[in-house]
C-alpha positions as CSV (number, residue, x, y, z in Angstrom):
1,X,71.2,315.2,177.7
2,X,73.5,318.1,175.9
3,X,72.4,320.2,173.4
4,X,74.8,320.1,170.3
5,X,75.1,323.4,170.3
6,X,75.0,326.1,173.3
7,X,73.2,328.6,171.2
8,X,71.0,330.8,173.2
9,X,67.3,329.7,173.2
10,X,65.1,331.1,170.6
11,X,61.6,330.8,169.5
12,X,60.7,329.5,165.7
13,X,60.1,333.0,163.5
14,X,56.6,332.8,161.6
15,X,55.9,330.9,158.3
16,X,53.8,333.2,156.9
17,X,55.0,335.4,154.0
18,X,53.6,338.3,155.3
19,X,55.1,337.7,159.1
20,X,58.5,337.6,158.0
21,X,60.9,340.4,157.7
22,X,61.7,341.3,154.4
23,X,64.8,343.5,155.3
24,X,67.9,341.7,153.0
25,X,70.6,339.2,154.8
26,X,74.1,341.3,154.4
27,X,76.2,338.5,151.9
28,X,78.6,336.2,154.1
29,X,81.4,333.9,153.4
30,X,80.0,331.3,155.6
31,X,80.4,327.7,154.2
32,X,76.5,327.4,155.5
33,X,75.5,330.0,153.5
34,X,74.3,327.4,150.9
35,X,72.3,324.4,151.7
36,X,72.8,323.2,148.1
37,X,74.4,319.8,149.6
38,X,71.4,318.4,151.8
39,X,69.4,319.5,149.6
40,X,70.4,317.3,146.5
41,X,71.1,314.9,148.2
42,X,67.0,314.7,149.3
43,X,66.1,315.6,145.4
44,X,68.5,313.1,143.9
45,X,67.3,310.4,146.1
46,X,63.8,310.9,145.3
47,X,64.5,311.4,141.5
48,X,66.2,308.0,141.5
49,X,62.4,306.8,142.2
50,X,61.8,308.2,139.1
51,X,62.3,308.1,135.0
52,X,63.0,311.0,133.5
53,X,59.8,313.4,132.4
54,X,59.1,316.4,131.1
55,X,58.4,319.4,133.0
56,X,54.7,320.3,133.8
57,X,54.1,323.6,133.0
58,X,54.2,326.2,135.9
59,X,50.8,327.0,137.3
60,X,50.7,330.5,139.4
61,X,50.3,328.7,142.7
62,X,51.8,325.4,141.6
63,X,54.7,324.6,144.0
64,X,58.2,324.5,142.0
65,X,59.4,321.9,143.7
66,X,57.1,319.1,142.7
67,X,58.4,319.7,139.4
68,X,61.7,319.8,140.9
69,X,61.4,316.2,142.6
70,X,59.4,315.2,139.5
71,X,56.5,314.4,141.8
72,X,54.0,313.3,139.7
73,X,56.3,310.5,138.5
74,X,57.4,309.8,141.9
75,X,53.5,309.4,142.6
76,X,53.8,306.2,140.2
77,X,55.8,304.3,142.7
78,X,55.2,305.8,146.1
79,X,52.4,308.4,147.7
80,X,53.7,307.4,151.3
81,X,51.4,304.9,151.8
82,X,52.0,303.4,155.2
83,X,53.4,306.4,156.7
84,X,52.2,308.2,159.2
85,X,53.5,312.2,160.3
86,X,53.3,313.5,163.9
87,X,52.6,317.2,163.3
88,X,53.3,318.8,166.6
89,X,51.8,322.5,166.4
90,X,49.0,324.5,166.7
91,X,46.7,321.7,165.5
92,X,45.3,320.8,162.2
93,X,41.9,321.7,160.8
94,X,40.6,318.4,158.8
95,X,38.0,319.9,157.4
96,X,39.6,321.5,154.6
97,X,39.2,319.8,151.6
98,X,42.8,318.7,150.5
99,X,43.0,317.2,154.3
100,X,39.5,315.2,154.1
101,X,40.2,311.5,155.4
102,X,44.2,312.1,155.8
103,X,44.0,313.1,159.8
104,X,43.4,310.7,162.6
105,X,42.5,311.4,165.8
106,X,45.5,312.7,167.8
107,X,45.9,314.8,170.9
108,X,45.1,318.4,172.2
109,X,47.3,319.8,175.1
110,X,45.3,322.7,175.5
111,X,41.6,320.8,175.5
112,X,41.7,317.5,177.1
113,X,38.7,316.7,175.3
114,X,40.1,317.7,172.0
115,X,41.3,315.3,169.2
116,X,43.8,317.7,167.8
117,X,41.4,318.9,165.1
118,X,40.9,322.3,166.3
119,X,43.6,324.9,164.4
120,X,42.7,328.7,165.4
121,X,45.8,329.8,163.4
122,X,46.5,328.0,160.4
123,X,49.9,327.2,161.3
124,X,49.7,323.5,161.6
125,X,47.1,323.0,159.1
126,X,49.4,324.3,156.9
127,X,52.0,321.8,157.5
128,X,49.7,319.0,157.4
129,X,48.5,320.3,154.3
130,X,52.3,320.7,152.7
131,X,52.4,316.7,153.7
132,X,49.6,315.0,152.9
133,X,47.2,317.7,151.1
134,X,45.7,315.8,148.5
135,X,44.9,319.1,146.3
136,X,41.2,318.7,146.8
137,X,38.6,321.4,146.4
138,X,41.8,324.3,144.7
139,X,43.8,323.4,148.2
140,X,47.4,322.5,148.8
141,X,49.2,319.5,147.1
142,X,51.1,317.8,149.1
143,X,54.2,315.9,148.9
144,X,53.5,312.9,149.9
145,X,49.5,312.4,149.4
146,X,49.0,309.1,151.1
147,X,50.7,310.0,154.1
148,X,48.5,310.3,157.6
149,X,48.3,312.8,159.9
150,X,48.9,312.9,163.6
151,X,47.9,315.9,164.7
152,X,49.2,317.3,168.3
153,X,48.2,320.2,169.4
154,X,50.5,322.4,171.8
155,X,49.8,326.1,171.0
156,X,46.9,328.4,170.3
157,X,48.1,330.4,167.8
158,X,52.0,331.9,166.1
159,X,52.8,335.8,167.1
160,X,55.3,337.5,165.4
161,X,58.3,336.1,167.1
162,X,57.7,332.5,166.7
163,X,54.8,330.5,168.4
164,X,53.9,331.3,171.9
165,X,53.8,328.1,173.9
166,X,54.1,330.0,177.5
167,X,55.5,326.5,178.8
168,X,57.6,323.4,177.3
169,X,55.4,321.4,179.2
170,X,53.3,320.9,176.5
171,X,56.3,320.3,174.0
172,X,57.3,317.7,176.6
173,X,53.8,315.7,176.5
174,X,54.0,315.9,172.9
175,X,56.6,314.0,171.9
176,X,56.0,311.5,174.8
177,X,52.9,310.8,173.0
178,X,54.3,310.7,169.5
179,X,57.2,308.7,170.6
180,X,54.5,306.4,172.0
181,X,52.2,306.0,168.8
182,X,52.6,304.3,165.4
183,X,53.9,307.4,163.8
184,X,57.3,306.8,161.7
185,X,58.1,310.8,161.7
186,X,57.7,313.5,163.7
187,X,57.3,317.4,162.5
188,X,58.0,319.8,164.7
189,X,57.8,323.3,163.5
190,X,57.2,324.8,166.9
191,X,60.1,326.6,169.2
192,X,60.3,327.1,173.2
193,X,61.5,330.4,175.0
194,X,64.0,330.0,177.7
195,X,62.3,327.2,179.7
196,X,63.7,326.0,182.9
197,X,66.9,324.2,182.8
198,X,65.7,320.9,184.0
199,X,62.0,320.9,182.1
200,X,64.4,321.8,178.9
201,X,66.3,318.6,180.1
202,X,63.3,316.6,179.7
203,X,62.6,317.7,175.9
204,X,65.9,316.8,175.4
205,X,65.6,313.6,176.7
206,X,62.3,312.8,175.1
207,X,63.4,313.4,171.6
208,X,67.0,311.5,172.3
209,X,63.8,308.5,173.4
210,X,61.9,308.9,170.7
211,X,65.0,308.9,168.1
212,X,66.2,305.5,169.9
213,X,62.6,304.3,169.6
214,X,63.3,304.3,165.9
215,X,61.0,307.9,164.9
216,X,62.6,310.3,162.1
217,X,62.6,313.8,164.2
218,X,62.2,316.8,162.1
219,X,62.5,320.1,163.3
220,X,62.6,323.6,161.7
221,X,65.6,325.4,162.5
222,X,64.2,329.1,162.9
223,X,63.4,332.5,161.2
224,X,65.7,334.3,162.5
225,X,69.4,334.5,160.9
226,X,68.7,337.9,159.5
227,X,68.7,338.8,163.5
228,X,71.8,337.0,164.8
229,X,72.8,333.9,164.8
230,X,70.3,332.1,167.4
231,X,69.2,328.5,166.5
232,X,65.8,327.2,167.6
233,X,66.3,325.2,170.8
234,X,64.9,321.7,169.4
235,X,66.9,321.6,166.7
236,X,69.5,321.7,168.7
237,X,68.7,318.4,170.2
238,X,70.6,314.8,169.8
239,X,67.8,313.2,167.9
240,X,66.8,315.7,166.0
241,X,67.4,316.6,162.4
242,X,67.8,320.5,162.0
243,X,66.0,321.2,158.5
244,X,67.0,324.7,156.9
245,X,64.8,326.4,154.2
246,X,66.6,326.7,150.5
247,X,65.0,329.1,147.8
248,X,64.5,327.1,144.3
249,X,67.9,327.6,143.4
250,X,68.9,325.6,146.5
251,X,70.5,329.3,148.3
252,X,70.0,329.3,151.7
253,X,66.7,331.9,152.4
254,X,68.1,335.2,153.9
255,X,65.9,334.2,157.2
256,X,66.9,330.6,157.6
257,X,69.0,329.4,160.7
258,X,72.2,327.9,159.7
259,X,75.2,326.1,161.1
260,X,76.9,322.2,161.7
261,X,73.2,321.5,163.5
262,X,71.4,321.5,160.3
263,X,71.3,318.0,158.7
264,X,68.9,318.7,155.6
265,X,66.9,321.9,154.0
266,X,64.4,321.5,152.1
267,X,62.2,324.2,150.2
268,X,61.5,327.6,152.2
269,X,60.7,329.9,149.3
270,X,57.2,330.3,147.3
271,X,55.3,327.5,148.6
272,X,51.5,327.1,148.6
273,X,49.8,328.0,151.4
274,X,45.6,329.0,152.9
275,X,46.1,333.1,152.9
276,X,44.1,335.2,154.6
277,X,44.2,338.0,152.8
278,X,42.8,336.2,149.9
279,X,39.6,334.8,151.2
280,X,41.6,331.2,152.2
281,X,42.5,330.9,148.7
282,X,45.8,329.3,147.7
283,X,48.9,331.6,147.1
284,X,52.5,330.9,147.0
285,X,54.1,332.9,150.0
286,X,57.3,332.3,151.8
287,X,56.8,329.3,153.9
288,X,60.2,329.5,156.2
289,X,61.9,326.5,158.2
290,X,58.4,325.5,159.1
291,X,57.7,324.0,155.3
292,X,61.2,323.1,155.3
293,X,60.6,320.8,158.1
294,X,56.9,319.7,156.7
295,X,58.5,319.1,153.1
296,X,61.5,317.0,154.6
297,X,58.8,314.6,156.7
298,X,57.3,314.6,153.8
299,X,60.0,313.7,151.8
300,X,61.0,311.2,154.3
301,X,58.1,309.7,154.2
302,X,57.7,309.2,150.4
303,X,61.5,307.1,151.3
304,X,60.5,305.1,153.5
305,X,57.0,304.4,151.7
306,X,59.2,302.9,149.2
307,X,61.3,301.3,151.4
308,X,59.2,299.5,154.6
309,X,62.1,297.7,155.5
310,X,64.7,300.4,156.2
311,X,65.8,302.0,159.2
312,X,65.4,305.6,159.9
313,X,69.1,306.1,159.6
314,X,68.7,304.2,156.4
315,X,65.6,307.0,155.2
């Protein structure tokens, strides 16, 4: 199957804050400069779920965009019960408090006796954490609290230019699996680097299957825009819904990946994420197209938690 696009194969750039380049994005007239439109269209849906309230009061690492999508009153009606998220990436640690009880037992591509629980780097922790992190013990707050957690893990760990996978074979196996198990949505914040024509093929095909087997495919776009134009290669993909990264004023983050591929963003900018540097603690940092892609499963999945019946074109 074609890619929409015949950009030239790129990894994913880094979500952490401190990974990403900070030099400035020279101003362009491009009409996907702004990502304003996909991205009310997300937050007015999910405010229709909701009566109108007052602001909560910012906390120093409280996410803006729960306020934002009125979360809290969103949480009246739906947490995404029902809903499960296939995060494919480095793996997700559940023993972190705000992840206690939210991840099942998924796969490991790099231990076949692994249950996907093992996360040397953070990375897909994180995600997990921006989905279904129930805020537990000072950790992340989720989106969508009642979601579960697939975990799948293809990589050990994310370098500086994007998350080294060395093959797409493990990519491949991946969605096979997650096109093959109960999960509504898949997250996919991982990138591959100039694979063989005919494995690449096979992605391709596997997220085109797993789209026409009725899973919501999310994929973060890439890092890189301050670079050159060079979209991530699975976002690329018929299947797949390209998600950009927005700052809170809904302007397209100076790193984000843009272009016709892109079918929502979501937030990119000061989200809440396990730092390092500060002992694990919480901090608000810049998240890239990797949150985006969490938040918009996550949004998804508050949708379709509130909606059983619908279709995935319908969420």
């Amino acid at each position: 199957m074609k890619s929409k696009d015949p950009s030239t194969i790129n990894p994913l750039g880094p979500y952490h804050g401190d990974r990403i380049s900070t030099s400035s994005l020279a101003r362009d007239d491009s009409p996907w400069r702004s990502m304003r439109l996909p991205f009310l269209l997300v937050t007015g849906f999910l405010l229709s779920l909701t009566t109108v309230a007052p602001a909560t009061a910012e906390e120093p690492t409280r996410a803006w965009y729960l306020d934002e999508y009125r979360a809290a009153d969103i949480w009246n009606h739906t947490q995404g019960e029902g809903i499960t998220v296939a995060v494919i990436d480095t793996g997700v640690d559940s023993s972190v408090p705000e992840l206690k009880d939210q991840v099942l037992e998924g796969s490991d591509f790099l231990d076949p006796a692994g249950v996907g629980h093992i996360d040397r780097d953070g990375h897909g922790t994180a995600m997990a954490s921006l989905i279904s992190g129930t805020g537990a013990g000072q950790g992340v707050q989720g989106l969508a609290p009642e979601t579960k957690i697939l975990p799948i893990r293809v990589s050990h760990k994310v370098s500086e230019l994007g998350v080294e996978l060395g093959t797409g074979e493990p990519i491949l196996d991946a969605i096979e699996v997650a096109a093959d198990s109960d999960a509504q949505i898949l997250s996919i914040a991982v990138g591959t680097r100039g694979e063989d024509p005919r494995l690449q093929e096979r992605i391709d095909e596997a997220i085109a299957e797993a789209a026409r087997r009725g899973k919501l495919v999310f994929v973060a776009a890439g890092n890189e825009a301050h670079e050159g134009y060079r979209a991530a290669t699975l976002a690329l993909q018929d299947g797949a819904v390209g998600v950009g990264a927005v700052d809170r004023h809904g302007e397209r983050a100076y790193y984000s990946q843009h272009g016709p591929f892109i079918g929502l963003a979501a937030p990119g900018q000061e989200i809440p994420l396990r730092c390092s540097h500060a002992g694990g603690a919480v901090c608000l940092r810049e998240g890239g197209t990797s949150a985006a892609s969490a938040l918009a499963s996550a949004s998804a999945a508050l949708i379709w938690s509130a909606n059983p019946d619908w279709t995935k074109n319908q969420v």
